[in-house]
C-alpha positions in Angstrom: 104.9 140.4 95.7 102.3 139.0 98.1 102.9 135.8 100.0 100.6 133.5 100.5 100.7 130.4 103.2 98.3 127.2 103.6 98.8 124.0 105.4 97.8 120.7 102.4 98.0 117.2 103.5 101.6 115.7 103.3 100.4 113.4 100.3 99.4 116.2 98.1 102.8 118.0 99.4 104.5 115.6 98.3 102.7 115.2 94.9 103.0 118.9 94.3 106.6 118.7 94.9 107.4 116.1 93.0 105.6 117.4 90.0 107.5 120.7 89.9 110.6 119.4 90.3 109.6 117.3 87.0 108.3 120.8 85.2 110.6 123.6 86.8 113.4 121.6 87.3 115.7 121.0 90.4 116.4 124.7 91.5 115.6 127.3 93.4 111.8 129.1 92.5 110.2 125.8 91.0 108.1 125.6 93.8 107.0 129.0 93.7 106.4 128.6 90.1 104.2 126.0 90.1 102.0 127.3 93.3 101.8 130.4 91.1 100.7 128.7 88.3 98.2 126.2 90.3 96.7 129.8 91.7 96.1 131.7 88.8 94.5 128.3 86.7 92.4 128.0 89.7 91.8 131.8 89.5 90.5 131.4 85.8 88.7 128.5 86.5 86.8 130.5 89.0 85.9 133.6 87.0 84.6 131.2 84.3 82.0 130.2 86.8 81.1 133.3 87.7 80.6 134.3 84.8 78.0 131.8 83.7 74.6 131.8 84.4 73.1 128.3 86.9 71.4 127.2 83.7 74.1 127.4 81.6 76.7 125.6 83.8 74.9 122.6 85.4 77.4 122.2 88.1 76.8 125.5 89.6 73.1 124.8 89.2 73.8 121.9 92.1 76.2 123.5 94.1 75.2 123.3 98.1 71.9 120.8 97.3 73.6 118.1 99.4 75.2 120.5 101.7 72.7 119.0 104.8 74.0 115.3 104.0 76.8 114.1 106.4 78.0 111.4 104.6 81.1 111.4 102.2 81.1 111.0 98.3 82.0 107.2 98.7 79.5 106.3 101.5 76.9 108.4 99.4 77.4 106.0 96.1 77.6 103.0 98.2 73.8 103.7 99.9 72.6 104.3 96.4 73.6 101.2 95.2 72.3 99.1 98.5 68.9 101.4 97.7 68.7 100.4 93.9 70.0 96.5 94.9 67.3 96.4 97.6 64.8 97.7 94.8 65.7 95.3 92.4 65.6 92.5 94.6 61.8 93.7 95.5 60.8 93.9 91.8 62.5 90.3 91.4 60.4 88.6 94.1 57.3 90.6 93.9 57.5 88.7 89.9 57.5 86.0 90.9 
């Protein structure tokens, strides 16, 4: 058997803890179960996507375009909507 170590942030710890004690049970090996079990789904998941084609799976199609942008996901979605509120407001008083 291979080992494999990684450091996770103590929230997600915690979670993953928690929820294999729940599955597996309060004794020795749940947590080893689980991680095993995470692996291998994440594993499949993976092989899925290679073996589709960009234009068949849409989200490997856009994988990396926004690589270059520094911002996160939630600062990203908050500029759009400033953008489309600033272009609404323009549309609004240009109308009038």
């Amino acid at each position: 058997m291979g080992v494999i170590k990684f450091t996770v942030p103590d929230e997600v710890e915690e979670q993953f803890r928690e929820r294999a004690m729940k599955r597996f049970g309060h004794k020795r090996g749940s947590i080893g179960k689980a991680g095993e079990e995470a692996i291998s789904t994440w594993i499949a998941e993976q092989d899925i996507d290679i073996e589709l084609t960009p234009s068949q799976n849409p989200l490997l199609a856009k994988r990396g375009h926004l690589s270059h942008v520094d911002m996160g996901s939630v600062e990203l979605q908050e500029s759009v909507g400033e953008l489309l509120l600033e272009q609404h407001r323009r549309k609004r008083d240009d109308s009038r």
